[in-house]
C-alpha positions as CSV (number, residue, x, y, z in Angstrom):
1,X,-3.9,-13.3,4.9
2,X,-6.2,-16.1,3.4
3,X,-9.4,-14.9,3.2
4,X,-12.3,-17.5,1.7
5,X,-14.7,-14.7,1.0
6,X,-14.5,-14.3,-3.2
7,X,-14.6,-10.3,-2.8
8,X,-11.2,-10.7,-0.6
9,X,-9.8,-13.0,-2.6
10,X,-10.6,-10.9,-6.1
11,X,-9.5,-7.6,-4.0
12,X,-6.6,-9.4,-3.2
13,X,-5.6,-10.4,-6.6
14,X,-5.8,-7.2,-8.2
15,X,-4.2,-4.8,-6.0
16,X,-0.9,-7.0,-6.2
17,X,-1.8,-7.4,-9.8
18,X,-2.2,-3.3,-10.3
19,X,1.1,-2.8,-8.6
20,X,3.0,-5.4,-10.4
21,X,1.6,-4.1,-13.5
22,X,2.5,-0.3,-12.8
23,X,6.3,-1.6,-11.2
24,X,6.7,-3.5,-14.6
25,X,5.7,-0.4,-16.9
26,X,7.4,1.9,-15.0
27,X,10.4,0.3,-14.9
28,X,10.0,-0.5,-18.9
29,X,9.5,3.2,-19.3
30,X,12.1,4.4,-17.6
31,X,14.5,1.9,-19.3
32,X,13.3,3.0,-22.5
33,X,13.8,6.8,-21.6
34,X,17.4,5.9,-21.1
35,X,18.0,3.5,-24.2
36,X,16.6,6.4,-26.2
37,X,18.5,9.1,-24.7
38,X,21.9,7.5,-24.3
39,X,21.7,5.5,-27.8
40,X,19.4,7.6,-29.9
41,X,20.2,10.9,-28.3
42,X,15.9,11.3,-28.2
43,X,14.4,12.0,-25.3
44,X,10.3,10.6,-24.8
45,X,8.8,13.9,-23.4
46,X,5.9,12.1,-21.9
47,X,7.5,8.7,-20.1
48,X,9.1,10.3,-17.3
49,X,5.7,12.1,-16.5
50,X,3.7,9.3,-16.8
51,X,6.5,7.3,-14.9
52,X,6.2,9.4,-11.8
53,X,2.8,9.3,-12.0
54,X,2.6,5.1,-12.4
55,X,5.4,5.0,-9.3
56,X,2.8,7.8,-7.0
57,X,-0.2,5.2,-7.6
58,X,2.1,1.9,-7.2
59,X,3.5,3.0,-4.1
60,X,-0.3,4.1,-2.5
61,X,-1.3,0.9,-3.5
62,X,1.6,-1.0,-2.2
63,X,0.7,0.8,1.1
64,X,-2.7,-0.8,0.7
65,X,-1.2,-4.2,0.5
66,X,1.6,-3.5,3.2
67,X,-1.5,-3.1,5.3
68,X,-3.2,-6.4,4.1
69,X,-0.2,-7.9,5.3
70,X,-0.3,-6.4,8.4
71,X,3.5,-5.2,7.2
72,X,3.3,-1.6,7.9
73,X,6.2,-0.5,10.3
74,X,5.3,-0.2,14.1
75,X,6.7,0.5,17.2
76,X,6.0,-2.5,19.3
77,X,8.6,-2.9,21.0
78,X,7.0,-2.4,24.2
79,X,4.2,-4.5,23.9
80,X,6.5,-7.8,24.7
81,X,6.6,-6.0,28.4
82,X,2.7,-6.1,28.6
83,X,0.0,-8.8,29.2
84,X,-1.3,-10.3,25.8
85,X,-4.3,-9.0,25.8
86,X,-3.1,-5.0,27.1
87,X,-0.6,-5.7,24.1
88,X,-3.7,-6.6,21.4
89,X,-6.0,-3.6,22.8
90,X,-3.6,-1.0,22.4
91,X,-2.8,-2.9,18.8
92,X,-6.1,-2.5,17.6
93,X,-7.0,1.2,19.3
94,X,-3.9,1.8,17.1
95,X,-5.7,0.7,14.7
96,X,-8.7,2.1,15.1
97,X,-7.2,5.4,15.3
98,X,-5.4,4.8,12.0
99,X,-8.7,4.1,10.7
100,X,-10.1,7.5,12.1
101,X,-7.2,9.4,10.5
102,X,-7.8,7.1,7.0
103,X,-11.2,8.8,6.9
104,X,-10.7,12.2,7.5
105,X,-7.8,11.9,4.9
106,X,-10.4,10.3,2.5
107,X,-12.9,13.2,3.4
108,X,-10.2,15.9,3.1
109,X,-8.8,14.0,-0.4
110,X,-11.9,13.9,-1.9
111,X,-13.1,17.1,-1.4
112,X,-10.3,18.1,-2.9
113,X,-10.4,16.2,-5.9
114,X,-14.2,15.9,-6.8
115,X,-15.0,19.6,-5.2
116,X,-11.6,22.5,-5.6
117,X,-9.8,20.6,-8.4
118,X,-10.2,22.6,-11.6
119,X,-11.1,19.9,-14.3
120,X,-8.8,22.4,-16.5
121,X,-5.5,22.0,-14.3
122,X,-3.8,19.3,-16.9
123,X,-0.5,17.3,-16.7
124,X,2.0,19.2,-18.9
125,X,2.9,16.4,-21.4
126,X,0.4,14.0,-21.4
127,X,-2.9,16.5,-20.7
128,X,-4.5,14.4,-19.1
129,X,-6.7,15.8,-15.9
130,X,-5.1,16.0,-12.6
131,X,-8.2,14.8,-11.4
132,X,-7.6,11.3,-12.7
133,X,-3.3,11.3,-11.0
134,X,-5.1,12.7,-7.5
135,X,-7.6,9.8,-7.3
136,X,-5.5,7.3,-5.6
137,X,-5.8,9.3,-2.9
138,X,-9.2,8.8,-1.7
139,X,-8.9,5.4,-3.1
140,X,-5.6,4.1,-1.5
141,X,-6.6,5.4,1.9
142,X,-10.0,3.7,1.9
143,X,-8.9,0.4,0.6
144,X,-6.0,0.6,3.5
145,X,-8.7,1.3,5.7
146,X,-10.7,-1.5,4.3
147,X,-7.8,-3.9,5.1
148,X,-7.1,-2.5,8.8
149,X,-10.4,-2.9,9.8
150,X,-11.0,-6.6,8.1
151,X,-7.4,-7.4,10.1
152,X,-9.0,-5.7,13.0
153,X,-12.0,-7.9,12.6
154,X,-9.4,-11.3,11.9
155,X,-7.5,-9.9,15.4
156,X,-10.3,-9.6,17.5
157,X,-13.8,-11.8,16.8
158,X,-11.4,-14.7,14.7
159,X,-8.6,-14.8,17.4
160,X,-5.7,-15.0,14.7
161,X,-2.2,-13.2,15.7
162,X,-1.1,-11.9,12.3
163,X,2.5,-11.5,11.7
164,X,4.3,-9.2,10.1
165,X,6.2,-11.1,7.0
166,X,9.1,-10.4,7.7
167,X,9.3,-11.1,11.1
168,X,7.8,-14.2,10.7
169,X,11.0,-14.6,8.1
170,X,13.6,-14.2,10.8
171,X,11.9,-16.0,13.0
172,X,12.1,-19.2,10.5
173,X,15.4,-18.1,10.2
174,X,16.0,-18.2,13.7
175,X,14.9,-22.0,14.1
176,X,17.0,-23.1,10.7
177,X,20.1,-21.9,12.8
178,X,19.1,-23.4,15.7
179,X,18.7,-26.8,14.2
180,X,22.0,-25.9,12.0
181,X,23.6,-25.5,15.7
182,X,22.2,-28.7,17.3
């Protein structure tokens, strides 16, 4: 999604950023856990907990950007049996009652966090508050509902079909092998 508004584009930019960052370290960590366990017979107490905790945020942020690219998996089949605009109401209900659920889940997370979540409960290696792995709960869900509705908006009052990437993929796929044939 190209978006010309500088908040989009800078939101944009650093939730892909954040989750390649997190992928890279994690992967670096875990790497090194092995190297050092395998070669060195030493084990880094703290990288595997601070690895799970790097792969829990980079894969509620990747759900954020699944849902800027309108990628999430859906059952739409039978929308191609429906008129157009039946098939983009129900879409964006859909949508809508994503959203609704989003909230509640952000409600529901951050009571939980801010409110029943003892500032004492601590990560066993690292010790660092819970507080701080649980946030990416409220966060993630309201950024993904941030997207939804801004695709919503894109759907509905700027008339653009957004594609999932990878059907638009086999689709170019599709019309490479049918200029292959011809």
């Amino acid at each position: 999604m190209s978006s010309q508004h500088p908040l989009f584009k800078w939101l944009n930019n650093l939730e892909t950023m954040v989750c390649e960052l997190l992928l890279a370290i994690f992967v670096v960590l875990l790497f090194a856990q092995i190297i050092a366990r395998q070669v060195f017979q030493y084990s880094i107490a703290w990288s595997e907990e601070l690895s799970t905790y790097m792969f829990v945020w980079f894969a509620y942020l990747g759900a954020v950007v699944a849902a800027k690219m309108s990628a999430h998996n859906r059952v739409t089949f039978h929308f191609q049996f429906m008129p157009k605009a039946l098939a983009k109401t129900l879409m964006v209900l859909a949508d809508l009652l994503w959203v609704a659920f989003n909230t509640y889940f952000v409600y529901l997370s951050y009571d939980f966090v801010f409110n029943r979540m003892n500032l004492f409960w601590k990560s066993q290696t690292l010790g660092l508050p819970m507080k701080y792995m649980y946030m990416i709960l409220p966060v993630a869900f309201t950024l993904m509902s941030i997207r939804i509705l801004y695709n919503v908006y894109l759907t509905v009052f700027k008339g653009m079909e957004l594609i999932d990437p990878e059907a638009a993929e086999i689709e170019k796929l599709k019309q490479e092998a049918a200029k292959a044939k011809a």
